[in-house]
CHARMM internal coordinates of N, CA and C (Angstrom, degrees):
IC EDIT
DIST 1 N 1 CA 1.4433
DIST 1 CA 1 C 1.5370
ANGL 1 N 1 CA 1 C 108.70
DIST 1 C 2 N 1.4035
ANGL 1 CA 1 C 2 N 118.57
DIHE 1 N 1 CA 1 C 2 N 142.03
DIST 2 N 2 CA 1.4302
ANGL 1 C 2 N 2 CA 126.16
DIHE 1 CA 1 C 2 N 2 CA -175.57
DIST 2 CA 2 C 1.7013
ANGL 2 N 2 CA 2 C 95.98
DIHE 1 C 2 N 2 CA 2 C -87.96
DIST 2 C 3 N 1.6127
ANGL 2 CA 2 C 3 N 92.17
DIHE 2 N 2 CA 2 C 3 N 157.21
DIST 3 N 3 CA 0.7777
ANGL 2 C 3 N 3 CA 101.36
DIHE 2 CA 2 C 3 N 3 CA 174.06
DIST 3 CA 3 C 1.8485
ANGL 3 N 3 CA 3 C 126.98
DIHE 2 C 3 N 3 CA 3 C -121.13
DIST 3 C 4 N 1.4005
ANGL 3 CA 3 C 4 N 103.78
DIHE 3 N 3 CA 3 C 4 N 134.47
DIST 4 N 4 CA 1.3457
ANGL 3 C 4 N 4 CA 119.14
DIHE 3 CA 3 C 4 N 4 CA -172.16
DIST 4 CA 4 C 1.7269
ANGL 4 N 4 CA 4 C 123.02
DIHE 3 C 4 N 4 CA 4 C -27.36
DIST 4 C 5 N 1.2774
ANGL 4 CA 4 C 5 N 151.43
DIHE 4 N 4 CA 4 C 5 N 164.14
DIST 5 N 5 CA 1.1766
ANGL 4 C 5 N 5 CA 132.31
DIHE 4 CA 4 C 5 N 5 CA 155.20
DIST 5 CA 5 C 1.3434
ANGL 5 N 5 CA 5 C 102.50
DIHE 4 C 5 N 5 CA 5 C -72.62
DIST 5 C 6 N 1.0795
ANGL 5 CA 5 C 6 N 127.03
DIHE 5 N 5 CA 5 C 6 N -63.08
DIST 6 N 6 CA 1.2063
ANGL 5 C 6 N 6 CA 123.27
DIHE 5 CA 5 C 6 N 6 CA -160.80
DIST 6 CA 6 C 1.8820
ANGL 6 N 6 CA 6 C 111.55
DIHE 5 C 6 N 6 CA 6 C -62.76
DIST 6 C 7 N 1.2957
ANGL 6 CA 6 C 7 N 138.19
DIHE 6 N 6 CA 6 C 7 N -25.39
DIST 7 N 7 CA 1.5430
ANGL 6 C 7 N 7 CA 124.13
DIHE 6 CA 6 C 7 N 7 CA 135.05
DIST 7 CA 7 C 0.7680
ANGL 7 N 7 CA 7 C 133.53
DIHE 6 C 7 N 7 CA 7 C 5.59
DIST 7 C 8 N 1.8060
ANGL 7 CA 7 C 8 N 97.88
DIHE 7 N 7 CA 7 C 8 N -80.08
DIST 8 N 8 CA 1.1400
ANGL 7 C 8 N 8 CA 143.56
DIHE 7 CA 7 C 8 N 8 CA -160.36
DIST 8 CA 8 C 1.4476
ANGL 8 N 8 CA 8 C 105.53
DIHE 7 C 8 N 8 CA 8 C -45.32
DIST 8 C 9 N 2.1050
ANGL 8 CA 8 C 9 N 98.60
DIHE 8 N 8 CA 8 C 9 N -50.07
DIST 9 N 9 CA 1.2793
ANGL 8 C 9 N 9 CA 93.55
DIHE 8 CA 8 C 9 N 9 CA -164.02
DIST 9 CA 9 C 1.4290
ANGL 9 N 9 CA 9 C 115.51
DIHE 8 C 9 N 9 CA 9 C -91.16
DIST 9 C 10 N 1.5050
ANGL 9 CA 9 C 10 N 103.67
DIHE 9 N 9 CA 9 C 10 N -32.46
DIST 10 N 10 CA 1.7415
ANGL 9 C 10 N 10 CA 107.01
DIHE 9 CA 9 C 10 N 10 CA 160.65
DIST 10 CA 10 C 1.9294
ANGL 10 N 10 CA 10 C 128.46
DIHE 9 C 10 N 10 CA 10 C -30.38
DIST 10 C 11 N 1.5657
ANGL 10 CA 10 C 11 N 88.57
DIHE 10 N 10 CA 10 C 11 N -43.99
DIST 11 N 11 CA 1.4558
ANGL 10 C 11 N 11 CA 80.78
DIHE 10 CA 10 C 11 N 11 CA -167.43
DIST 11 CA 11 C 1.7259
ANGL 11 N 11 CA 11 C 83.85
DIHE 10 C 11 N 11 CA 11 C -92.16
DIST 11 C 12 N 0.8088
ANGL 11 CA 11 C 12 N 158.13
DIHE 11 N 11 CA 11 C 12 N -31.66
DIST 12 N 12 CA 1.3231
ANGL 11 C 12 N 12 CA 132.88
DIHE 11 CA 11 C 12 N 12 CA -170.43
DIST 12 CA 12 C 1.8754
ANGL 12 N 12 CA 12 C 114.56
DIHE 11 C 12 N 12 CA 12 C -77.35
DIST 12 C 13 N 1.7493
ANGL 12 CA 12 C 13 N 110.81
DIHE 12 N 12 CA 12 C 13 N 3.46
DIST 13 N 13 CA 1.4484
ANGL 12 C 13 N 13 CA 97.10
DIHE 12 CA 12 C 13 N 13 CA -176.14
DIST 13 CA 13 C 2.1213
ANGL 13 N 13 CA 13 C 113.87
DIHE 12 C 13 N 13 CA 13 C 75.98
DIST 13 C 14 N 1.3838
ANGL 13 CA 13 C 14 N 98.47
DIHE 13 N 13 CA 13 C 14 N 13.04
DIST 14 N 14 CA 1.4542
ANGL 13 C 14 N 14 CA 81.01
DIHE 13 CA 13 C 14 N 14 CA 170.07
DIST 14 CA 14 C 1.7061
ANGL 14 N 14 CA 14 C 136.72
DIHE 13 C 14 N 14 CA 14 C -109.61
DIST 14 C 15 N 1.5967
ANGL 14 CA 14 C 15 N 83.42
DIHE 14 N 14 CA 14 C 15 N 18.35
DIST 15 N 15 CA 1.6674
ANGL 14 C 15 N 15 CA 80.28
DIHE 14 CA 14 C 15 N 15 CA 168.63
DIST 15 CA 15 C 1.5927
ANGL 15 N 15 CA 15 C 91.31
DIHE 14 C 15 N 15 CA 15 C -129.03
DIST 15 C 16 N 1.9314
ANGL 15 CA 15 C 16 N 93.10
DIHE 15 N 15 CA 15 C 16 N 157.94
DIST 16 N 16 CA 1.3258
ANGL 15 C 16 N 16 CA 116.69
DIHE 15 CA 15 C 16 N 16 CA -170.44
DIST 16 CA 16 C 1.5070
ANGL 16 N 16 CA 16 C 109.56
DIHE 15 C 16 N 16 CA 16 C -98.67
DIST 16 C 17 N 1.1258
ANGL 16 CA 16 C 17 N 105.59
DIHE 16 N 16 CA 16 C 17 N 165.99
DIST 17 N 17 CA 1.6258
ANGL 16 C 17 N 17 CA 113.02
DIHE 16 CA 16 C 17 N 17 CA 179.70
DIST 17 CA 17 C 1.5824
ANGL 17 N 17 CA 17 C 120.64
DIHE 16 C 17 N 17 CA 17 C -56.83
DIST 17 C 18 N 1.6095
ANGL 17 CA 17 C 18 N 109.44
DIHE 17 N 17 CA 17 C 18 N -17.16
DIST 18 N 18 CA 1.3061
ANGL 17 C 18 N 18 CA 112.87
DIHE 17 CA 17 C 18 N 18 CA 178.79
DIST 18 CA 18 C 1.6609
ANGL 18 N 18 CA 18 C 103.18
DIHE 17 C 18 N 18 CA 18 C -98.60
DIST 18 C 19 N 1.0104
ANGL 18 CA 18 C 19 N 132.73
DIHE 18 N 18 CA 18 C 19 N 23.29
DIST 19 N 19 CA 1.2881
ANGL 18 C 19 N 19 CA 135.30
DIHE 18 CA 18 C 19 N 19 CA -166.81
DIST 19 CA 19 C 1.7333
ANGL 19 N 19 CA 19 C 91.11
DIHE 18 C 19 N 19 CA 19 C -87.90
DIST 19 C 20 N 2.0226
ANGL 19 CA 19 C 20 N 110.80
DIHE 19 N 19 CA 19 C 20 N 149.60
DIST 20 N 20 CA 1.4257
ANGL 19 C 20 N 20 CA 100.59
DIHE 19 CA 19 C 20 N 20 CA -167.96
DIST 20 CA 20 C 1.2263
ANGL 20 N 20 CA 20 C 95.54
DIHE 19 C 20 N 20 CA 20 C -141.83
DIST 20 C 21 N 1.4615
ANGL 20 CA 20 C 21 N 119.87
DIHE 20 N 20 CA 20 C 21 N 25.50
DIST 21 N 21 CA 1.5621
ANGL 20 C 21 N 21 CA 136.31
DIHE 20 CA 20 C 21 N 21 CA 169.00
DIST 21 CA 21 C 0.6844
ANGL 21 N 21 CA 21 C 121.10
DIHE 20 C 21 N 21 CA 21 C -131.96
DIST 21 C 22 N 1.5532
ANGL 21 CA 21 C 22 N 131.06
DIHE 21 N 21 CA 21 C 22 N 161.60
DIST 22 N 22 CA 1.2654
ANGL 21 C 22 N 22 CA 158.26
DIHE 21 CA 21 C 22 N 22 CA -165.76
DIST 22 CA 22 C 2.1304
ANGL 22 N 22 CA 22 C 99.71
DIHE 21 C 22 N 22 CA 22 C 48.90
DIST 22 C 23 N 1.2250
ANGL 22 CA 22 C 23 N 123.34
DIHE 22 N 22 CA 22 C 23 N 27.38
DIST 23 N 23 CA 1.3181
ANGL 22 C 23 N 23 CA 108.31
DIHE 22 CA 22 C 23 N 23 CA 165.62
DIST 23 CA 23 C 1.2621
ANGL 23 N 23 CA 23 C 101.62
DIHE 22 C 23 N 23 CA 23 C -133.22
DIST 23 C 24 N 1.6810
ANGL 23 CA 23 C 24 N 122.93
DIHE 23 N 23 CA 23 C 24 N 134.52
DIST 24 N 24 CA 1.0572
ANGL 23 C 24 N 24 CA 133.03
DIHE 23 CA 23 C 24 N 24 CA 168.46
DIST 24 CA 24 C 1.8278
ANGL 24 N 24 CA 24 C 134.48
DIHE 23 C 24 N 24 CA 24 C -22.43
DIST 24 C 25 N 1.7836
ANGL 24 CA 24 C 25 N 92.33
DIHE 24 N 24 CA 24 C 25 N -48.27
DIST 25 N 25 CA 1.3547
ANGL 24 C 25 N 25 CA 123.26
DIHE 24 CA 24 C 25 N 25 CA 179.14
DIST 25 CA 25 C 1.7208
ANGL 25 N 25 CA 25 C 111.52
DIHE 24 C 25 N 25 CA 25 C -64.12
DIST 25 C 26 N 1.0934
ANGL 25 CA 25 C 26 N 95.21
DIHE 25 N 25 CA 25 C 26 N -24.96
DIST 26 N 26 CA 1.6525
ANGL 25 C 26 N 26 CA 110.92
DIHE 25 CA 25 C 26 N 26 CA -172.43
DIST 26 CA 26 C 1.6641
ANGL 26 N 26 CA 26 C 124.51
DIHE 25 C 26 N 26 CA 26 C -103.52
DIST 26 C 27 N 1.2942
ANGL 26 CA 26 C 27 N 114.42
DIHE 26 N 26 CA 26 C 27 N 146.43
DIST 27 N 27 CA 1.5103
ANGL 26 C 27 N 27 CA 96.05
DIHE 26 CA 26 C 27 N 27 CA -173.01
DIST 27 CA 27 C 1.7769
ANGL 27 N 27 CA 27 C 98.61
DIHE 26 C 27 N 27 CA 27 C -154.06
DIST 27 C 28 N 1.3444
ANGL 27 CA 27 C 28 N 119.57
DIHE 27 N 27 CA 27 C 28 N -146.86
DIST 28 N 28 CA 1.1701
ANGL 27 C 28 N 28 CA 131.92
DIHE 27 CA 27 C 28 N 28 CA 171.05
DIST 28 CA 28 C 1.5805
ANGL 28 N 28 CA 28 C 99.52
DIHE 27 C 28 N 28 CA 28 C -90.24
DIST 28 C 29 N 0.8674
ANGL 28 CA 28 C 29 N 118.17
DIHE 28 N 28 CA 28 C 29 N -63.13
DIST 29 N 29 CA 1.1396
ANGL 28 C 29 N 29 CA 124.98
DIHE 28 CA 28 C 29 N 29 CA -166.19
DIST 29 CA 29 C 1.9369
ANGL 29 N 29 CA 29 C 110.98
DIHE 28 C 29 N 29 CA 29 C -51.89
DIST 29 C 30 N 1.4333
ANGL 29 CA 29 C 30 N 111.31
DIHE 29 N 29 CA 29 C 30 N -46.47
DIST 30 N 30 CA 1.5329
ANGL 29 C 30 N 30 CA 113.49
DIHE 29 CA 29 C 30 N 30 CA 172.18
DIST 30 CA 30 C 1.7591
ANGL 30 N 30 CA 30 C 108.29
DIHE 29 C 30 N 30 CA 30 C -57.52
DIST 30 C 31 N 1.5445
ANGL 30 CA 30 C 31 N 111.06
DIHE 30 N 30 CA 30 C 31 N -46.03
DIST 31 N 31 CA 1.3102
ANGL 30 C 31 N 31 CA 129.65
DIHE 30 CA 30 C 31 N 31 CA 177.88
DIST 31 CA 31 C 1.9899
ANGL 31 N 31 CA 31 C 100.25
DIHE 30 C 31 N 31 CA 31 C -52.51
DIST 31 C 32 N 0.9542
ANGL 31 CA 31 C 32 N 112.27
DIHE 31 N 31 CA 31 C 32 N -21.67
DIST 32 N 32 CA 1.7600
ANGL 31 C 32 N 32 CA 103.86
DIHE 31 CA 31 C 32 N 32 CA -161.67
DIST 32 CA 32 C 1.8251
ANGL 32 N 32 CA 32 C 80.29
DIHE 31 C 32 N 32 CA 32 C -103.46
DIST 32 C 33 N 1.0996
ANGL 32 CA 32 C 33 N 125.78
DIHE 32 N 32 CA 32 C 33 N -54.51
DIST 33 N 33 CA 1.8488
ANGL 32 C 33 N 33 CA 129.76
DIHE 32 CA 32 C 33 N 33 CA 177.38
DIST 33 CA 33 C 1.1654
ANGL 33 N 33 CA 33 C 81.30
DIHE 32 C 33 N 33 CA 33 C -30.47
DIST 33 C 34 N 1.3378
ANGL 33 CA 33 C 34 N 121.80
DIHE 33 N 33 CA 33 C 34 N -84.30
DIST 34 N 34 CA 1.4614
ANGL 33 C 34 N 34 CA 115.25
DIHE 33 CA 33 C 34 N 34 CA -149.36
DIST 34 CA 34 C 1.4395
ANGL 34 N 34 CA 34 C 124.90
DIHE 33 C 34 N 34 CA 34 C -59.00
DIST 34 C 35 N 1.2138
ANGL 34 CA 34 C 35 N 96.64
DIHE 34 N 34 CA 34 C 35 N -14.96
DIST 35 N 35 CA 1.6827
ANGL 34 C 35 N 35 CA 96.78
DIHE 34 CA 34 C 35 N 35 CA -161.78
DIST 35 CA 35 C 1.8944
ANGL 35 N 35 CA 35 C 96.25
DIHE 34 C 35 N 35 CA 35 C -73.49
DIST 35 C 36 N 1.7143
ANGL 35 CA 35 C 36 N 100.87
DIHE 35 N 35 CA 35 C 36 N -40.36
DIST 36 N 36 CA 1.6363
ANGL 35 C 36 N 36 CA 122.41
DIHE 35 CA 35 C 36 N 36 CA -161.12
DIST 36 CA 36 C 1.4260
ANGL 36 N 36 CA 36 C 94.18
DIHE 35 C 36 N 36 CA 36 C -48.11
DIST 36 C 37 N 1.7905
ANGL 36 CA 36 C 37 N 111.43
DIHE 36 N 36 CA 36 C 37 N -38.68
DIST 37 N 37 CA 1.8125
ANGL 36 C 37 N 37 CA 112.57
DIHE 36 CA 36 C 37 N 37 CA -154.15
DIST 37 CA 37 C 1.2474
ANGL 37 N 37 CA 37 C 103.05
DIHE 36 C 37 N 37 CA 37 C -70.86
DIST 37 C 38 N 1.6034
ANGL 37 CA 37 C 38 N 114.61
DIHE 37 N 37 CA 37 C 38 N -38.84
DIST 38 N 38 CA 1.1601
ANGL 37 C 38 N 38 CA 130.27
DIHE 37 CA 37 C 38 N 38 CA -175.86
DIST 38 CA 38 C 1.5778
ANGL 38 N 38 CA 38 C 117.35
DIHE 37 C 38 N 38 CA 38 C -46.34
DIST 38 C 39 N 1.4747
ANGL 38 CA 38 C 39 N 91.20
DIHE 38 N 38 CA 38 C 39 N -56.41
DIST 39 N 39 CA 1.7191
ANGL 38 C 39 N 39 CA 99.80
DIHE 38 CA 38 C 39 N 39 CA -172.92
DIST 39 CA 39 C 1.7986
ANGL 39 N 39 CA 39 C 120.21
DIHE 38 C 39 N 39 CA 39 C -83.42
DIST 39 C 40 N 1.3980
ANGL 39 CA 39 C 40 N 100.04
DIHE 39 N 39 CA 39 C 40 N -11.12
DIST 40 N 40 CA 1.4358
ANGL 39 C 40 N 40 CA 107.55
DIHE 39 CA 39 C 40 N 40 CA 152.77
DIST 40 CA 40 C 1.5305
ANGL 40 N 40 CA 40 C 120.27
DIHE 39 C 40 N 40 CA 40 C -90.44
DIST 40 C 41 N 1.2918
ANGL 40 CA 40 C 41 N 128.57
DIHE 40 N 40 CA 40 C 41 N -21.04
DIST 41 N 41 CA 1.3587
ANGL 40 C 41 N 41 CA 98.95
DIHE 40 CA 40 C 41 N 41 CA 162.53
DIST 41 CA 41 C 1.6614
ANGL 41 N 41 CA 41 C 109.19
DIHE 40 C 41 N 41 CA 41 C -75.14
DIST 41 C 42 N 0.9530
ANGL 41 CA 41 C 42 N 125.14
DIHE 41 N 41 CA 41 C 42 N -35.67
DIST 42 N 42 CA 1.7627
ANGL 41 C 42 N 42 CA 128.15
DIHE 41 CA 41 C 42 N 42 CA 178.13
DIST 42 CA 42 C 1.3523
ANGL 42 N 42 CA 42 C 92.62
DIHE 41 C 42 N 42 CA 42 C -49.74
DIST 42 C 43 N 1.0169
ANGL 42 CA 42 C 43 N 159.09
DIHE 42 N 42 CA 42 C 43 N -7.70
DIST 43 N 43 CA 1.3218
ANGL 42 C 43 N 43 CA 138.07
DIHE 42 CA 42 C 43 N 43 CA -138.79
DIST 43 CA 43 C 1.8125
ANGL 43 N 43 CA 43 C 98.01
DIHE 42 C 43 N 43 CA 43 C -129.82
DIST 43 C 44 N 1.7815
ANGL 43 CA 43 C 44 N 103.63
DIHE 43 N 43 CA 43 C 44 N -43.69
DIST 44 N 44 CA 1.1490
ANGL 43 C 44 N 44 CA 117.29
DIHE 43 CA 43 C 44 N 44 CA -165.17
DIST 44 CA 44 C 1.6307
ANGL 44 N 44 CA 44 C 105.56
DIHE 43 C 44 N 44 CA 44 C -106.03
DIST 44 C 45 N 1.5456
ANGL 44 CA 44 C 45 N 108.27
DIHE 44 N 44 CA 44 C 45 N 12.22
DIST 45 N 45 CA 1.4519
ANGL 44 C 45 N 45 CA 115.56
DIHE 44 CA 44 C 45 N 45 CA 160.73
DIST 45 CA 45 C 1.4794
ANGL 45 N 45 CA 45 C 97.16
DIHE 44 C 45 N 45 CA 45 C -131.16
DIST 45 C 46 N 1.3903
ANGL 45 CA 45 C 46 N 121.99
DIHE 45 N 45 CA 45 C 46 N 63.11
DIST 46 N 46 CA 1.3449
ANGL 45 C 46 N 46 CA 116.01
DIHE 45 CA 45 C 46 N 46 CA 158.76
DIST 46 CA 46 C 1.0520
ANGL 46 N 46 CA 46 C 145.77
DIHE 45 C 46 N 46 CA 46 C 43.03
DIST 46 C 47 N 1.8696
ANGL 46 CA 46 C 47 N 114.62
DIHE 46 N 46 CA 46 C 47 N 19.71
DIST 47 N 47 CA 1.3174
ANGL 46 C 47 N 47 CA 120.68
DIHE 46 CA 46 C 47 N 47 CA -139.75
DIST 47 CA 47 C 2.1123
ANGL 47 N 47 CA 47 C 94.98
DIHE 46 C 47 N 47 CA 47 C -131.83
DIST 47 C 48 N 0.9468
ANGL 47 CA 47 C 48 N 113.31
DIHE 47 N 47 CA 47 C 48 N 132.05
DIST 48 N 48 CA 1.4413
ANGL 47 C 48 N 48 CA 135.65
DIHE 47 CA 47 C 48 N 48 CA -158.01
DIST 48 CA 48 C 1.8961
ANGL 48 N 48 CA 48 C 83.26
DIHE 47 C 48 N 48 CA 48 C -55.04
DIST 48 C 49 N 1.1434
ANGL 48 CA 48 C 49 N 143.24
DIHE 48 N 48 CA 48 C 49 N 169.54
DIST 49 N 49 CA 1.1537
ANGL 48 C 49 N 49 CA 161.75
DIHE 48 CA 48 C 49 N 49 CA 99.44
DIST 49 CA 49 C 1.4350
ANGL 49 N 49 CA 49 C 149.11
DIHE 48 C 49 N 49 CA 49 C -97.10
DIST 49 C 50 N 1.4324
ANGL 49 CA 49 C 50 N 112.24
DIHE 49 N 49 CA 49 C 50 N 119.43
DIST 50 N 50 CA 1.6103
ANGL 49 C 50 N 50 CA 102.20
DIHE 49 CA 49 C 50 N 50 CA -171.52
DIST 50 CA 50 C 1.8005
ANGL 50 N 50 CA 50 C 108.61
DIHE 49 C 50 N 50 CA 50 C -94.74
DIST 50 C 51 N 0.7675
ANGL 50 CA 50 C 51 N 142.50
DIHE 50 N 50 CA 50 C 51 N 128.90
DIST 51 N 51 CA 1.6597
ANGL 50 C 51 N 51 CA 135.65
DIHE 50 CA 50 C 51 N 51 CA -178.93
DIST 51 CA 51 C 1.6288
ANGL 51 N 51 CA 51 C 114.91
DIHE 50 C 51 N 51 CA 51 C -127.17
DIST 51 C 52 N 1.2925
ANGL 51 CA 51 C 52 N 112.11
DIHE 51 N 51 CA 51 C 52 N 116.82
DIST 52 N 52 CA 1.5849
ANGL 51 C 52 N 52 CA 121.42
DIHE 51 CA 51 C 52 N 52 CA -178.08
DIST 52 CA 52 C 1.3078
ANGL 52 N 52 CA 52 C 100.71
DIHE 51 C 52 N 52 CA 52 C -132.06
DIST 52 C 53 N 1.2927
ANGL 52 CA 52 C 53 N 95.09
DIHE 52 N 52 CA 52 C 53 N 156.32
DIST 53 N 53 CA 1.5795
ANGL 52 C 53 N 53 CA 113.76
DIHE 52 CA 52 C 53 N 53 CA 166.96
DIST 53 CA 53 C 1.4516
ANGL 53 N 53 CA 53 C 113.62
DIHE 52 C 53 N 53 CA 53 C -159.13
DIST 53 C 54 N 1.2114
ANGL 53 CA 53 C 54 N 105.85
DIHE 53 N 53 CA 53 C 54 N 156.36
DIST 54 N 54 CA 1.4303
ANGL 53 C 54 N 54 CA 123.40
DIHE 53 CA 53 C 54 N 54 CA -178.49
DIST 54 CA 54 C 1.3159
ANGL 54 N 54 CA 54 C 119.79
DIHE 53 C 54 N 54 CA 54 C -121.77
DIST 54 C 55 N 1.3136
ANGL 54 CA 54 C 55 N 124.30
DIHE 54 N 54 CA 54 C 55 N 147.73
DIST 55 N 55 CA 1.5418
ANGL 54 C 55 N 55 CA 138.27
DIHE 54 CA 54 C 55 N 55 CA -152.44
DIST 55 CA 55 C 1.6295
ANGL 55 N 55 CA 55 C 90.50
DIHE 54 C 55 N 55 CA 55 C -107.85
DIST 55 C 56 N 1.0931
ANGL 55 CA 55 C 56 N 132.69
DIHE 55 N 55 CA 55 C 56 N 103.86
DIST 56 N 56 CA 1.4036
ANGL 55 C 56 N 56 CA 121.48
DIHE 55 CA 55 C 56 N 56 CA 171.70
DIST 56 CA 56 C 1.5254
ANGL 56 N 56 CA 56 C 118.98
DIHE 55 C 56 N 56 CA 56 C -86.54
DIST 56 C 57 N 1.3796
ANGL 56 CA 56 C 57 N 123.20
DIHE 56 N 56 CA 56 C 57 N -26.42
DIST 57 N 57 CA 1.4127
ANGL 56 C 57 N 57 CA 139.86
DIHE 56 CA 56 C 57 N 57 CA -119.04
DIST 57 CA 57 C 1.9617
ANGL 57 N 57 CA 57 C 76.77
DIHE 56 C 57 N 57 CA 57 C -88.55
DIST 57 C 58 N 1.3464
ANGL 57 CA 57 C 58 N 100.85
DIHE 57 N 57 CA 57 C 58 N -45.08
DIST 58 N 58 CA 1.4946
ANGL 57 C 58 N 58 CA 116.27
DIHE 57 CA 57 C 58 N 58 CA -177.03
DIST 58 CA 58 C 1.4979
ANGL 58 N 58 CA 58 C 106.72
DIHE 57 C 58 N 58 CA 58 C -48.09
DIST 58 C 59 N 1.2752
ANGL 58 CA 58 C 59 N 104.65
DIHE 58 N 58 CA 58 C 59 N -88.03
DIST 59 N 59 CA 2.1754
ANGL 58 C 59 N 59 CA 96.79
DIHE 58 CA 58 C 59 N 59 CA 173.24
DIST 59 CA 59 C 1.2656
ANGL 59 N 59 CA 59 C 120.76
DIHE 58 C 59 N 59 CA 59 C -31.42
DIST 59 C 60 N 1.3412
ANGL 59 CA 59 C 60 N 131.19
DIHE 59 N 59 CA 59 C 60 N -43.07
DIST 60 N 60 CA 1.3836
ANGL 59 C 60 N 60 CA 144.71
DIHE 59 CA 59 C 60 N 60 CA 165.33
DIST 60 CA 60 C 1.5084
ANGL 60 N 60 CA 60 C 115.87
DIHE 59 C 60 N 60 CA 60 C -41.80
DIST 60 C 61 N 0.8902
ANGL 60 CA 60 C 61 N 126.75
DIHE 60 N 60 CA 60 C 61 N -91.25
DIST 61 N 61 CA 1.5536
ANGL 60 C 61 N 61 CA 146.04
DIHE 60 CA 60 C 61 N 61 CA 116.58
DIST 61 CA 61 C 1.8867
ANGL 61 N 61 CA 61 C 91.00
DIHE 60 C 61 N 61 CA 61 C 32.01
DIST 61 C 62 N 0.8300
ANGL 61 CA 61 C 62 N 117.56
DIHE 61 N 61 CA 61 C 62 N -111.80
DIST 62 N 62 CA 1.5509
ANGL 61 C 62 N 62 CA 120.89
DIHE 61 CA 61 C 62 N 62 CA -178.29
DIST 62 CA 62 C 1.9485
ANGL 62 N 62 CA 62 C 123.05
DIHE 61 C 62 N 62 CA 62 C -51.31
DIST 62 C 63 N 0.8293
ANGL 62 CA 62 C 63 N 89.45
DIHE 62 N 62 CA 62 C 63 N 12.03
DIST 63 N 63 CA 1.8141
ANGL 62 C 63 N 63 CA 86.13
DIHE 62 CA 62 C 63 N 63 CA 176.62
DIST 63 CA 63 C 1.5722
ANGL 63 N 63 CA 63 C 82.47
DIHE 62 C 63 N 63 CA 63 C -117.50
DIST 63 C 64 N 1.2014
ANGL 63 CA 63 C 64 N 85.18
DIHE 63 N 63 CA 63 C 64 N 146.54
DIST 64 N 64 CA 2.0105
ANGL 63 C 64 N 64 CA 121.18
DIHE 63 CA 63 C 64 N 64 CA -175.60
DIST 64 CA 64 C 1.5899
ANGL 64 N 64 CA 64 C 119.88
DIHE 63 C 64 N 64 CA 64 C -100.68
END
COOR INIT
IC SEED 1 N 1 CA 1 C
IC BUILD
């Protein structure tokens, strides 16, 4: 039997606790919570923030 990616990555330890894919519990939306807490404590400890993101869905999206 093959084995899953996501297994794969469980049993090897390669995703982190902030990871907001491949688990049910997790979504975009928990992923955007967290990001908000993040950038309000940076904000309310005086501390510079840089914030990017990238649109993947688009490159994805066009390969055949």
């Amino acid at each position: 039997m093959k084995e899953s990616v996501l297994d794969y990555l469980l049993k090897n330890n390669l995703l982190c606790c902030h990871q907001h894919v491949f688990f049910s519990e997790s979504s975009t939306c928990t992923q955007f919570l967290e990001c908000i807490n993040d950038w309000l404590l940076g904000i309310s400890n005086w501390r510079f923030t840089d914030i990017i993101y990238f649109y993947f869905s688009v490159a994805f999206d066009s390969v055949s």
